[in-house]
C-alpha positions as protocol buffer text, in pm:
chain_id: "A"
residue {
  index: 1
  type: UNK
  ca { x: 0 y: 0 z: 0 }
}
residue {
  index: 2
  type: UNK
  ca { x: 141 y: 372 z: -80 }
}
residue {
  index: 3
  type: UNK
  ca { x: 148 y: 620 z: 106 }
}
residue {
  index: 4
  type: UNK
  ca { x: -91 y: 896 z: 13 }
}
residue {
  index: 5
  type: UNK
  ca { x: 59 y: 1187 z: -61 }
}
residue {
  index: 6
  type: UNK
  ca { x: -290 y: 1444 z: -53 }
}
residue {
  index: 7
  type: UNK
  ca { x: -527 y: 1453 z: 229 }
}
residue {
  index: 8
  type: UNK
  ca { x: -853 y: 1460 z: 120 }
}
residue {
  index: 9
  type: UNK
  ca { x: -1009 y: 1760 z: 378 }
}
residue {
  index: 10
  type: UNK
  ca { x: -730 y: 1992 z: 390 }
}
residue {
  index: 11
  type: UNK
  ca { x: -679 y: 2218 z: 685 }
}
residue {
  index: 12
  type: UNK
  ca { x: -617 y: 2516 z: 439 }
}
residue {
  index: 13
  type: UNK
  ca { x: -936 y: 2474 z: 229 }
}
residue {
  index: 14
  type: UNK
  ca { x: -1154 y: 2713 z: 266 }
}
residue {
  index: 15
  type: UNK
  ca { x: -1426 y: 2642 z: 486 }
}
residue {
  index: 16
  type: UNK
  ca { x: -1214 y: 2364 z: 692 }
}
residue {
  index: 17
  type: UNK
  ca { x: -1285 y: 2548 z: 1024 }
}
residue {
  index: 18
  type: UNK
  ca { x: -1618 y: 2536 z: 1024 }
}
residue {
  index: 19
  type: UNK
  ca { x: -1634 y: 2199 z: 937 }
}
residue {
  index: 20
  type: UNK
  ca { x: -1404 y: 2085 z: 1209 }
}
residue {
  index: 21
  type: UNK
  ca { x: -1674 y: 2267 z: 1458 }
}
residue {
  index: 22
  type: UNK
  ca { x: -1937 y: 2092 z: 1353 }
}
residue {
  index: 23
  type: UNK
  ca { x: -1780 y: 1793 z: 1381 }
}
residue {
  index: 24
  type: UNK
  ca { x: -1667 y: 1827 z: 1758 }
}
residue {
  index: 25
  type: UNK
  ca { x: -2039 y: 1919 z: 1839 }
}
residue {
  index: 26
  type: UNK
  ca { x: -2157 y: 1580 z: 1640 }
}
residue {
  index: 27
  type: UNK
  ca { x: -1849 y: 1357 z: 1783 }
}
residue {
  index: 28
  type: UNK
  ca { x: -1683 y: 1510 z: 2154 }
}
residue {
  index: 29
  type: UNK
  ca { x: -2021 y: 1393 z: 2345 }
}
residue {
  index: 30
  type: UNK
  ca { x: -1954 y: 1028 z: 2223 }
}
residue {
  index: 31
  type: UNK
  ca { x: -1614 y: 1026 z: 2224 }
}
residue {
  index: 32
  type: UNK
  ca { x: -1537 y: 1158 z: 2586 }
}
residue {
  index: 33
  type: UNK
  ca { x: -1777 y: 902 z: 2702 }
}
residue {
  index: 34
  type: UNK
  ca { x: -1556 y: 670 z: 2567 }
}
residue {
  index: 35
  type: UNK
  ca { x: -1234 y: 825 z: 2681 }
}
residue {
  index: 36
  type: UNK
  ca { x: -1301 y: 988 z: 3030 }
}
residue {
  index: 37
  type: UNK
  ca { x: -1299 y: 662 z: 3220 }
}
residue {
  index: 38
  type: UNK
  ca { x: -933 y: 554 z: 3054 }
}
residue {
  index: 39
  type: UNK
  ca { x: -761 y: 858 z: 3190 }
}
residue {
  index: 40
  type: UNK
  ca { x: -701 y: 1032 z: 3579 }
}
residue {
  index: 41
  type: UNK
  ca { x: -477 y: 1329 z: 3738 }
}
residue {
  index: 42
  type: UNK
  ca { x: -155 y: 1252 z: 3601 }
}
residue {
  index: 43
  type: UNK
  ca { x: -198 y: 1060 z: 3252 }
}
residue {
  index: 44
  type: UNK
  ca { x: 23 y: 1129 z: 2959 }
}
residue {
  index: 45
  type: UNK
  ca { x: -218 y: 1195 z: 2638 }
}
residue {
  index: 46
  type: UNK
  ca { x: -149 y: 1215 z: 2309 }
}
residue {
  index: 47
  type: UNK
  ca { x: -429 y: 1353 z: 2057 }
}
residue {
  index: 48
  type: UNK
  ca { x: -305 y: 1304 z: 1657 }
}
residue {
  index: 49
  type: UNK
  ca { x: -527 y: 1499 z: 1442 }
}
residue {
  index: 50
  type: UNK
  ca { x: -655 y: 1682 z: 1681 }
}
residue {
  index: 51
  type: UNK
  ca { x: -851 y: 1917 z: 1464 }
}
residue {
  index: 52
  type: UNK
  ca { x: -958 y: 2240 z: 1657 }
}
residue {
  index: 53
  type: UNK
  ca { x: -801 y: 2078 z: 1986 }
}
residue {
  index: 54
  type: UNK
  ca { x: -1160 y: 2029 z: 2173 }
}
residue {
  index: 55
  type: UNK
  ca { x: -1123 y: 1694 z: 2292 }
}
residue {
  index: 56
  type: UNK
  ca { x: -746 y: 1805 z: 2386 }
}
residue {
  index: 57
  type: UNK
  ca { x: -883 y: 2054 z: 2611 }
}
residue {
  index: 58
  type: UNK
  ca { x: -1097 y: 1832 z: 2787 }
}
residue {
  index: 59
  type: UNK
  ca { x: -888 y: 1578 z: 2853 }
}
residue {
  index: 60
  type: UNK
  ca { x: -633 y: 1828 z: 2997 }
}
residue {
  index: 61
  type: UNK
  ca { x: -906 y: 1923 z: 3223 }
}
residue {
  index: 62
  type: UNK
  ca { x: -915 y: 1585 z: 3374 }
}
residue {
  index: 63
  type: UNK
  ca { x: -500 y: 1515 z: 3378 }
}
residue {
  index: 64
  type: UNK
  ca { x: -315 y: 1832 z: 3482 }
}
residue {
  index: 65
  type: UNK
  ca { x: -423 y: 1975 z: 3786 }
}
residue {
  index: 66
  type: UNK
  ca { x: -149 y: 2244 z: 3864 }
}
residue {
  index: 67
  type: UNK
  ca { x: -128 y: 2594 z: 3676 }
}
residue {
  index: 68
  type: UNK
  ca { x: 110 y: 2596 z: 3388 }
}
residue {
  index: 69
  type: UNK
  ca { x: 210 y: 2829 z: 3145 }
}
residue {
  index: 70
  type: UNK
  ca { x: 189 y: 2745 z: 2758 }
}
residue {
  index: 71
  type: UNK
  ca { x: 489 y: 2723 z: 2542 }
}
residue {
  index: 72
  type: UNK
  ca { x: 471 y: 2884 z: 2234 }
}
residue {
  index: 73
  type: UNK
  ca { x: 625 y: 2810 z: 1899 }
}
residue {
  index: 74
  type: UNK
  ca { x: 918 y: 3083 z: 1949 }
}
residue {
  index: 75
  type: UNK
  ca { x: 1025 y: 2907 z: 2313 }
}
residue {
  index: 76
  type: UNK
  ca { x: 1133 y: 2567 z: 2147 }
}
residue {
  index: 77
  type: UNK
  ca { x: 1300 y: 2545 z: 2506 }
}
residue {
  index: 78
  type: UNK
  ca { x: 1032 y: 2523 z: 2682 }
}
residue {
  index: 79
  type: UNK
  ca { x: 962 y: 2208 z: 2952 }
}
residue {
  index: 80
  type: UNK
  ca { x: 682 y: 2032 z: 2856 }
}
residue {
  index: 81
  type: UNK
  ca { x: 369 y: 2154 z: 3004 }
}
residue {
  index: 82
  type: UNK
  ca { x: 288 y: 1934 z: 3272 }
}
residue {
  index: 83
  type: UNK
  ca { x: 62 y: 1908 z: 3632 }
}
residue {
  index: 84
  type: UNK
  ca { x: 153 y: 1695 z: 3840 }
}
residue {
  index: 85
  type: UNK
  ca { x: 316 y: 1446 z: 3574 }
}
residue {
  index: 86
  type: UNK
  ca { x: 7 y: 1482 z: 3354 }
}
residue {
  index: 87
  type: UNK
  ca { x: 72 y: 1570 z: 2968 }
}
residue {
  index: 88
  type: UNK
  ca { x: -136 y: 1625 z: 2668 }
}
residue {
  index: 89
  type: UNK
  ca { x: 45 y: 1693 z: 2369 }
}
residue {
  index: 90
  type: UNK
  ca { x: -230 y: 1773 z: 2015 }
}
residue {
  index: 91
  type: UNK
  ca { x: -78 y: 1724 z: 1704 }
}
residue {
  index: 92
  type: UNK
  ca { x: -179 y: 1807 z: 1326 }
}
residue {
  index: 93
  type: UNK
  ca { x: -65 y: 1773 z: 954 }
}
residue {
  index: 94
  type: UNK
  ca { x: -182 y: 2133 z: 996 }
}
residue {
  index: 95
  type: UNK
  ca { x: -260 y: 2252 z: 1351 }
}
residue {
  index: 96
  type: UNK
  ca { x: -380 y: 2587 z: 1229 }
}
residue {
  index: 97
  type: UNK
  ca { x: -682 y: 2543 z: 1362 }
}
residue {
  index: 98
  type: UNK
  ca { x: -588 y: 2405 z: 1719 }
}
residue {
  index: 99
  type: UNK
  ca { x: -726 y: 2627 z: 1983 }
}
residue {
  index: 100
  type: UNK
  ca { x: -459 y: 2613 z: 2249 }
}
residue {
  index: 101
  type: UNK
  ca { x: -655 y: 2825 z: 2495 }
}
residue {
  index: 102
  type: UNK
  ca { x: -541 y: 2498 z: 2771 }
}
residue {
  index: 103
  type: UNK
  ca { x: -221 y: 2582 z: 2954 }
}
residue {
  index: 104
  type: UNK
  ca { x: -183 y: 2205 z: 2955 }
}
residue {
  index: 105
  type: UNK
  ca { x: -159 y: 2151 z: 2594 }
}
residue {
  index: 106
  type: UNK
  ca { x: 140 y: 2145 z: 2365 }
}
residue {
  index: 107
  type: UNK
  ca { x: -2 y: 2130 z: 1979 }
}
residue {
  index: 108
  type: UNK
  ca { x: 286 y: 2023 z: 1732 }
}
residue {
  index: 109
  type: UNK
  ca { x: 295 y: 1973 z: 1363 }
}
residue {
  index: 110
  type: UNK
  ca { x: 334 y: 1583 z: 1317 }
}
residue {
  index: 111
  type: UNK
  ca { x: 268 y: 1397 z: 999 }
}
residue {
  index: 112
  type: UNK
  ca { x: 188 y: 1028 z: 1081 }
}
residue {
  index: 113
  type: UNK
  ca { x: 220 y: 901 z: 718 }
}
residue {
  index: 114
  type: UNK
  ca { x: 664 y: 1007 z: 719 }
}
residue {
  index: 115
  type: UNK
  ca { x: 733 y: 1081 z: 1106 }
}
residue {
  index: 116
  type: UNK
  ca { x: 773 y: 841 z: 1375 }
}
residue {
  index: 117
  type: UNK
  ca { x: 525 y: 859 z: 1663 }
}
residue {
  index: 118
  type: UNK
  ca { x: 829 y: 852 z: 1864 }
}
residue {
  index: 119
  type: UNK
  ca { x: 925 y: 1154 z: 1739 }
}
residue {
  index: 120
  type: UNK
  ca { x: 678 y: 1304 z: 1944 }
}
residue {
  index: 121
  type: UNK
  ca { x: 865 y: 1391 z: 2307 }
}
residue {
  index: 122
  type: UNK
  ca { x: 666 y: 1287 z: 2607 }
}
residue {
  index: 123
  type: UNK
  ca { x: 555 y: 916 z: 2568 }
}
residue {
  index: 124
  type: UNK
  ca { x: 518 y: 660 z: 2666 }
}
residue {
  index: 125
  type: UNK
  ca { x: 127 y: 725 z: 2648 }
}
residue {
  index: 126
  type: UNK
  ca { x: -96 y: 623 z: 2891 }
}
residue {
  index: 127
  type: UNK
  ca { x: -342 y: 713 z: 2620 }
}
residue {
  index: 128
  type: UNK
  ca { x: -325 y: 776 z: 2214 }
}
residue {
  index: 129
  type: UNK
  ca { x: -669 y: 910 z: 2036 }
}
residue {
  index: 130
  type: UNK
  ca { x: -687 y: 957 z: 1694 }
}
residue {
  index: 131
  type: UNK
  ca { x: -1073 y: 1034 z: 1500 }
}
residue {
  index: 132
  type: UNK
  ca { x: -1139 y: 1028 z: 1196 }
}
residue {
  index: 133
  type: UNK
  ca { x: -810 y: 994 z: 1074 }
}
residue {
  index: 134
  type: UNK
  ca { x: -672 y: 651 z: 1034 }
}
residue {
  index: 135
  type: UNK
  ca { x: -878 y: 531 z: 714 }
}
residue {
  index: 136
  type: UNK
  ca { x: -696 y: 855 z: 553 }
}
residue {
  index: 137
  type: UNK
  ca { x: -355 y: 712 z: 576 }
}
residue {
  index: 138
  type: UNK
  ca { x: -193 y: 485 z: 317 }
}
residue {
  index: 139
  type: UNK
  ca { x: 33 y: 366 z: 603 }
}
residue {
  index: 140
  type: UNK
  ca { x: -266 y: 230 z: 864 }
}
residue {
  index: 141
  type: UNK
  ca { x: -251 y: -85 z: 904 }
}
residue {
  index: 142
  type: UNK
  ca { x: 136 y: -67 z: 978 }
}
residue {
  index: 143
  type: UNK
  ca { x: 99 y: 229 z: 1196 }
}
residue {
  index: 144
  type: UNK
  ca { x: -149 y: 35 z: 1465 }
}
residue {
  index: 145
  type: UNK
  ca { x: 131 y: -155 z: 1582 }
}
residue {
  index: 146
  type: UNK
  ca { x: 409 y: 164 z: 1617 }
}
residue {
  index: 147
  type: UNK
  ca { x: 134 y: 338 z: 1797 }
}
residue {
  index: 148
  type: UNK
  ca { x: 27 y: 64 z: 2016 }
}
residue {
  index: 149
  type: UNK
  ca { x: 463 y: -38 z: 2089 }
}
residue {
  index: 150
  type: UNK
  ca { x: 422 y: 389 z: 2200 }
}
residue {
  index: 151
  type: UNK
  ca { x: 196 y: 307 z: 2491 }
}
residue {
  index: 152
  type: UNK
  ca { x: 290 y: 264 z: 2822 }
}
residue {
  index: 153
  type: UNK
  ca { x: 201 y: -79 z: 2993 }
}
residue {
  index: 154
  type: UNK
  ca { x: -213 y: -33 z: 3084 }
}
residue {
  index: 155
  type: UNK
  ca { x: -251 y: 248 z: 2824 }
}
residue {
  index: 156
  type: UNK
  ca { x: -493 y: 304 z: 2592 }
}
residue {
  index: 157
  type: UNK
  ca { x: -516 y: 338 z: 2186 }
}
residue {
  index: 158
  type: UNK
  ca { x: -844 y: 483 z: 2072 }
}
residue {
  index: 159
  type: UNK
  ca { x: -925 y: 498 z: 1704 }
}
residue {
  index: 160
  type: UNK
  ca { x: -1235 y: 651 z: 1597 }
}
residue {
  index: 161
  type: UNK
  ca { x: -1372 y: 587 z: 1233 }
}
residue {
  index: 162
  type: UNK
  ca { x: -1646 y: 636 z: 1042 }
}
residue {
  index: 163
  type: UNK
  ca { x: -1723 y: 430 z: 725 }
}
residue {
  index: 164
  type: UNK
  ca { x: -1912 y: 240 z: 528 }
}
residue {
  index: 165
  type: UNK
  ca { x: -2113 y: 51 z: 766 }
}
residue {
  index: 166
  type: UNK
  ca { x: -2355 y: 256 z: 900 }
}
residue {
  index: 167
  type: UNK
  ca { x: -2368 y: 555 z: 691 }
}
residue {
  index: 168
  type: UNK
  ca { x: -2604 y: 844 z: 749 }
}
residue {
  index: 169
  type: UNK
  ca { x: -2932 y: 806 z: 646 }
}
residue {
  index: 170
  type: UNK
  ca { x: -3295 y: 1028 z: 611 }
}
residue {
  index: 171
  type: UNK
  ca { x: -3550 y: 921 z: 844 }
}
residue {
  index: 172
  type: UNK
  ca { x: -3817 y: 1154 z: 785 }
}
residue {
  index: 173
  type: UNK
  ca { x: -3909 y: 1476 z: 576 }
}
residue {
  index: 174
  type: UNK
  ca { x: -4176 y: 1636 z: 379 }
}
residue {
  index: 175
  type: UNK
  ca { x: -4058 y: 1509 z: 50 }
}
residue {
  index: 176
  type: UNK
  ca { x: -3925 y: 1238 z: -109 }
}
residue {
  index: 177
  type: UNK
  ca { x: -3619 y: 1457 z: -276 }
}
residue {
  index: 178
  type: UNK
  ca { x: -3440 y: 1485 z: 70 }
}
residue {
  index: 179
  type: UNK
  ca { x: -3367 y: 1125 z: 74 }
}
residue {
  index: 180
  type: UNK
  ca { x: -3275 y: 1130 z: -325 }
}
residue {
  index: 181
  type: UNK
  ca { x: -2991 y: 1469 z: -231 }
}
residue {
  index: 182
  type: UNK
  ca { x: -2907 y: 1349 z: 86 }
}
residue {
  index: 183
  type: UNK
  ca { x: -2776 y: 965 z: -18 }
}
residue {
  index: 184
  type: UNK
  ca { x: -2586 y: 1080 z: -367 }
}
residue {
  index: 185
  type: UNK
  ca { x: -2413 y: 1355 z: -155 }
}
residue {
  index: 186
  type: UNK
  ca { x: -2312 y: 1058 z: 82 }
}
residue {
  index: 187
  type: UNK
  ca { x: -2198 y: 890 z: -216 }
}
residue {
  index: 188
  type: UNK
  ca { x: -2036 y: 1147 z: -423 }
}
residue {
  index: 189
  type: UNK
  ca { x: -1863 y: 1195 z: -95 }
}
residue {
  index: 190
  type: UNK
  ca { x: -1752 y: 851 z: -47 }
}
residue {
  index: 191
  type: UNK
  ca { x: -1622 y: 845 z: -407 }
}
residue {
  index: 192
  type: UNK
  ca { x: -1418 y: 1171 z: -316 }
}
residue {
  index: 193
  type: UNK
  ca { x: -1263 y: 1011 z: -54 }
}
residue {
  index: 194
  type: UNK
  ca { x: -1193 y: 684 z: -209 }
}
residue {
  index: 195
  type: UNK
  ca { x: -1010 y: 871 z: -517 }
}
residue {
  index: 196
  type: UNK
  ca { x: -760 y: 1044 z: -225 }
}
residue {
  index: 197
  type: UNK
  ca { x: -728 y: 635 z: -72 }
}
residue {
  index: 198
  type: UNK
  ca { x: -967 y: 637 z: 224 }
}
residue {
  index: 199
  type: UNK
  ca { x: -1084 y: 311 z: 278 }
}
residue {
  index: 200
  type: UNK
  ca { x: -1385 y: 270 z: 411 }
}
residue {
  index: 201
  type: UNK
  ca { x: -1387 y: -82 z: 470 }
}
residue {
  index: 202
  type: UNK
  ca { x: -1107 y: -32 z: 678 }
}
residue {
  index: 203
  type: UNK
  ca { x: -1319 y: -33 z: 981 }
}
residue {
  index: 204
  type: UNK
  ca { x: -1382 y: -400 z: 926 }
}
residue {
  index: 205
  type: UNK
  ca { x: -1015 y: -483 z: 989 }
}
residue {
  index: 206
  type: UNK
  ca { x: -914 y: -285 z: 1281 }
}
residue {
  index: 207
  type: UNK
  ca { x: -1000 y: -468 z: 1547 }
}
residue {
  index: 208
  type: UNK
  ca { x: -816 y: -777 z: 1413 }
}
residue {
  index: 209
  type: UNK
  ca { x: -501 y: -539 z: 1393 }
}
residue {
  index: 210
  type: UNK
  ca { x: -533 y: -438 z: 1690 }
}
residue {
  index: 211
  type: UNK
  ca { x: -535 y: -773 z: 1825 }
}
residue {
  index: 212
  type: UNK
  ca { x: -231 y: -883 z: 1585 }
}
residue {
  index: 213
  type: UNK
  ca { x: -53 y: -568 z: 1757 }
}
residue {
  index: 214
  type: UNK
  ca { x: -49 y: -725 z: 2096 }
}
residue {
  index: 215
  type: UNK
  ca { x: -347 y: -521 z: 2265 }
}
residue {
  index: 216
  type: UNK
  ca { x: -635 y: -606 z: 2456 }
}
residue {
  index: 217
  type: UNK
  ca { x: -899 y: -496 z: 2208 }
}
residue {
  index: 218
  type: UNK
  ca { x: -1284 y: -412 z: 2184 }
}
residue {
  index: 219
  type: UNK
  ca { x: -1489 y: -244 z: 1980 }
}
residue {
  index: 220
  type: UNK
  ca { x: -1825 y: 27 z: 2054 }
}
residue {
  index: 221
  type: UNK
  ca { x: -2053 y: 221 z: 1789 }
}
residue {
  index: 222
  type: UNK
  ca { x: -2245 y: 512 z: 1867 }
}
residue {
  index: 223
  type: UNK
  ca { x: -2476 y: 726 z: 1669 }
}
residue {
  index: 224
  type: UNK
  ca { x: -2786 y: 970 z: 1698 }
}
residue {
  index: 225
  type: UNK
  ca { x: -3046 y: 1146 z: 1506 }
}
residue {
  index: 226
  type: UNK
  ca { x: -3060 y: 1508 z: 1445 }
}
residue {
  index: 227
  type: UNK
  ca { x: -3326 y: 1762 z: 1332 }
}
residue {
  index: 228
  type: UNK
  ca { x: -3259 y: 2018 z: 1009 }
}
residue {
  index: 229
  type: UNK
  ca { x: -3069 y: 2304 z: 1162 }
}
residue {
  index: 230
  type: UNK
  ca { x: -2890 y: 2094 z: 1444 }
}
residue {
  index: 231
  type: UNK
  ca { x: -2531 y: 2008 z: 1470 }
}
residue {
  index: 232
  type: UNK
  ca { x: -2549 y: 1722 z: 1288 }
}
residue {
  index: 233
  type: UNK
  ca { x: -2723 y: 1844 z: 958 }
}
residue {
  index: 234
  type: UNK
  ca { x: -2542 y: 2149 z: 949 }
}
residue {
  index: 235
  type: UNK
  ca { x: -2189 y: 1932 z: 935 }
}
residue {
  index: 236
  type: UNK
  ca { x: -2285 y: 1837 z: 625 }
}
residue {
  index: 237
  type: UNK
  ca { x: -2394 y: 2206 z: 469 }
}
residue {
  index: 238
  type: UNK
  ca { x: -2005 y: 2312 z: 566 }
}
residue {
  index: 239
  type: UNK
  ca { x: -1846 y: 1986 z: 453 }
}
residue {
  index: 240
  type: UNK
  ca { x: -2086 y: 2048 z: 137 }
}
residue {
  index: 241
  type: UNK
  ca { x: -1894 y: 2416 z: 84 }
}
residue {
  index: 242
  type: UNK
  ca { x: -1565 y: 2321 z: 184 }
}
residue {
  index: 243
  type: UNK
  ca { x: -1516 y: 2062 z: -123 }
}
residue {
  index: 244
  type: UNK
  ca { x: -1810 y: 2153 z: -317 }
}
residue {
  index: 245
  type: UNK
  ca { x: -1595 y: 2181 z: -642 }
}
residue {
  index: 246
  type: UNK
  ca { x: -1502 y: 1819 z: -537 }
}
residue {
  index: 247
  type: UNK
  ca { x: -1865 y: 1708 z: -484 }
}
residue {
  index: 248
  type: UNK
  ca { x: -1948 y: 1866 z: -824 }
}
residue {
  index: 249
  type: UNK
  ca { x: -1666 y: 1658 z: -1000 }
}
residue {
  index: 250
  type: UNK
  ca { x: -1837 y: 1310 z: -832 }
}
residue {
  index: 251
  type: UNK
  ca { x: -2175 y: 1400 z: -1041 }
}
residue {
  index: 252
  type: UNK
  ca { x: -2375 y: 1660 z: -807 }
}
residue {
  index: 253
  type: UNK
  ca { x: -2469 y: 1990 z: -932 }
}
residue {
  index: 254
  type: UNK
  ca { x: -2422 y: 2316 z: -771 }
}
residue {
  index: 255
  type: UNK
  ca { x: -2851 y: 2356 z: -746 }
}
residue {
  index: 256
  type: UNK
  ca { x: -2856 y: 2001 z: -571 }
}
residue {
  index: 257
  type: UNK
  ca { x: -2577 y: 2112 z: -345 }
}
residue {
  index: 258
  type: UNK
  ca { x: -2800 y: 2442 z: -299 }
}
residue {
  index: 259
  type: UNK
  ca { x: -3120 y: 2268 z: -228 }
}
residue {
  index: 260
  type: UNK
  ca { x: -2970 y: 1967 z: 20 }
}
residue {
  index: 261
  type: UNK
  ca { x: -2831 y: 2272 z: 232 }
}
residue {
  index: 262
  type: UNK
  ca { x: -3219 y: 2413 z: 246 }
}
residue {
  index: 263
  type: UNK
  ca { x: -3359 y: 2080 z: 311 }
}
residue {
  index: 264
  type: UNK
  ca { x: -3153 y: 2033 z: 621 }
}
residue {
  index: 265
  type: UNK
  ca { x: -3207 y: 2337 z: 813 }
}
residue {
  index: 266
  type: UNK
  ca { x: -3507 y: 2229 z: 779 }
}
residue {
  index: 267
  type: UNK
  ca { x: -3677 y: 2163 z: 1124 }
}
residue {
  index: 268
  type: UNK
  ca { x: -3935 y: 1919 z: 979 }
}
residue {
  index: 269
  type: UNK
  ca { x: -3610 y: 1697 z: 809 }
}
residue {
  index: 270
  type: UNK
  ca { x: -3472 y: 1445 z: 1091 }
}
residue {
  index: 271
  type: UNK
  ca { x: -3117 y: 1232 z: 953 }
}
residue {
  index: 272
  type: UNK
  ca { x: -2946 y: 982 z: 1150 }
}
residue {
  index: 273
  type: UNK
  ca { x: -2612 y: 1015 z: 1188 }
}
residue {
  index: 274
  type: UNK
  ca { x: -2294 y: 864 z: 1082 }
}
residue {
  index: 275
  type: UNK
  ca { x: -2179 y: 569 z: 1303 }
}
residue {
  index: 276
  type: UNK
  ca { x: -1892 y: 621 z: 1513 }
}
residue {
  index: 277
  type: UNK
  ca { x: -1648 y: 280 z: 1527 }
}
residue {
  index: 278
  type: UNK
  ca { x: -1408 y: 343 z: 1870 }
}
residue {
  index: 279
  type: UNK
  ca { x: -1162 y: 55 z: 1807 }
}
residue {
  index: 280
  type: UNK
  ca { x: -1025 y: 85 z: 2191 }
}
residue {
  index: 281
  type: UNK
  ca { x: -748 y: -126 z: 2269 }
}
residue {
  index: 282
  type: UNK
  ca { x: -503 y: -164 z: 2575 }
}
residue {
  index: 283
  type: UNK
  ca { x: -148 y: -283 z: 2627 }
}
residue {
  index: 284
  type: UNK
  ca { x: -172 y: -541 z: 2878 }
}
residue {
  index: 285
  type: UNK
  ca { x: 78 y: -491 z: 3191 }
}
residue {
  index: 286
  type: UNK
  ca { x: 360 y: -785 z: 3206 }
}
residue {
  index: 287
  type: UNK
  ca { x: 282 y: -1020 z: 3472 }
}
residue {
  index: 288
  type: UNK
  ca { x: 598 y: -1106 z: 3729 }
}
């Protein structure tokens, strides 16, 4: 498998921001349910892809407990910001859009598909989170075991997909021609992605490789519906402008792109959402 060399959702495409919102309002609620009980005072977390650094900032809420100032880009010198031995370091491809307003968070540029997780100072992790992220990389099934060899011995690896099993769906509206603009945006944007070498099967195999990596590993889904106007209609509207000369290539047309976005702020359209896969795996702790 190559490595791909283009994400498909660039950080500098315009729009990318508001995208990245919407999707920590559809995702953080289900994803710190999953994470809170892994981590306490104290815990060493690493975020990859950390997007606008939401879930970063929450979990620093939980592991540092002592004031600490922020180092900033200029003071490469700096100690690692740190409680009382907790640690959250956020990286991105592109962290322009990391919100380090968390004393307790370092954000880095990383790449995952050419740099080493151990690269990264401050491991080994008592936890590693990465959403959304993992079926974008020509390099994941070989990365699952360098992250999981980066844990410490109890810690956690979280990888949260979406994909397709369990794609969104329409489950009521006043016409017919929701449903019809709804699922060929969902494909048009599955075709997108597949042409940049996101798999979306690839949520079928990570358990096993997480398994084949050594880790204690088990799987949870989680999804919801949402009302036109609510978080999780309006994710699609900005994903819909941020590539919609992409989604226009795959077959739509500007008016269907129009008229999806006015179906779902509509309050009388209800969608289900996207199923979240956590693939949530732990290092077992050497006996003796």
């Amino acid at each position: 498998m190559t490595l791909s060399t283009t994400y498909a959702l660039d950080n500098d495409q315009q729009g990318a921001s508001t995208s990245l919102a919407w999707l920590a309002q559809v995702l953080d609620p289900h994803t710190m349910r999953i994470l809170q009980p892994l981590v306490r005072p104290g815990s060493r977390v690493l975020e990859l892809g950390a997007g606008t650094g939401t879930i970063a900032r929450k979990l620093a809420d939980i592991v540092i407990h002592e004031p600490v100032t922020a180092a900033t880009d200029d003071d490469v010198l700096a100690p690692l910001p740190t409680g009382p031995r907790g640690l959250v370091v956020a990286t991105d491809l592109k962290p322009i859009h990391v919100q380090p307003t968390h004393p307790g968070v370092r954000v880095e540029k990383h790449d995952l598909r050419i740099h080493p997780v151990t690269a990264i100072k401050g491991g080994p992790w008592d936890l590693i989170h990465l959403r959304c992220v993992m079926a974008h990389l020509g390099n994941r099934n070989e990365l699952i075991a360098e992250l999981a060899a980066a844990l410490a011995p109890g810690g956690h690896l979280v990888i949260e997909e979406w994909g397709g099993v369990g794609a969104g769906m329409v489950l009521r509206a006043p016409t017919d021609q929701t449903e019809v603009l709804y699922s060929a945006y969902q494909q048009a944007l599955r075709n997108y992605f597949t042409d940049y070498g996101n798999d979306g099967t690839w949520i079928l195999r990570a358990y096993r490789l997480m398994v084949e990596a050594g880790l204690e590993a088990e799987v949870q889904t989680g999804a919801k519906s949402w009302v036109g106007g609510k978080a999780g209609c309006r994710l699609p509207i900005a994903m819909s402008e941020q590539i919609e000369d992409q989604l226009i290539a795959q077959g739509m047309t500007l008016d269907d792109l129009q008229k999806l976005r006015t179906h779902l702020v509509d309050p009388a359209v209800t969608v289900m959402g996207n199923q979240t896969w956590s693939f949530i795996g732990r290092r077992p702790i050497a006996e003796g």
